[in-house]
C-alpha positions, 0 to 999 in steps of 0.5 A: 500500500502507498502512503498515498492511497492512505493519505487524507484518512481519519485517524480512529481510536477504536476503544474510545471512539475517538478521532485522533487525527488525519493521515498527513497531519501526521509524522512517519517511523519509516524503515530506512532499509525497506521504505515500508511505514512502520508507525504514524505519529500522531499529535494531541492537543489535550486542555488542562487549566487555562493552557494546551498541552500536547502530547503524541501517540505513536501508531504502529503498522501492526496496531491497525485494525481496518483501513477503509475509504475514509477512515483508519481503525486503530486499536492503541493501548493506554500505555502507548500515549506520551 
């Protein structure tokens, strides 16, 4: 599959049912040796107080559940957030 089949998706949390982002906003691991994407890093803006904090969730090859037409379905462990 070619990053540009995949670019412009939504990114979807399926355990919280929650847009993470969109393919192309997002920061790619590529395996220099291959050229294959290994895992798509995504930003967050979370609100605490008056001010934005940003954190990132880093989005494995083998975390994807479904790549439809307009959406990717991930499945990413609490764990996996930083």
């Amino acid at each position: 599959m070619r990053l540009s089949e995949i670019s412009g998706k939504e990114i979807i949390d399926y355990q919280k049912g929650q847009r993470l982002g969109i393919l192309g906003q997002t920061d790619l691991v590529i395996d220099e040796a291959t050229g294959q994407i290994e895992a798509f890093v995504i930003p967050t803006m979370k609100w605490f107080g008056l001010g934005k904090k940003e954190k990132e969730v880093t989005v494995y090859w083998n975390q994807i559940i479904k790549i439809g037409s307009d959406m990717i379905i991930i499945d990413v462990e609490e764990n996996n957030e930083g």
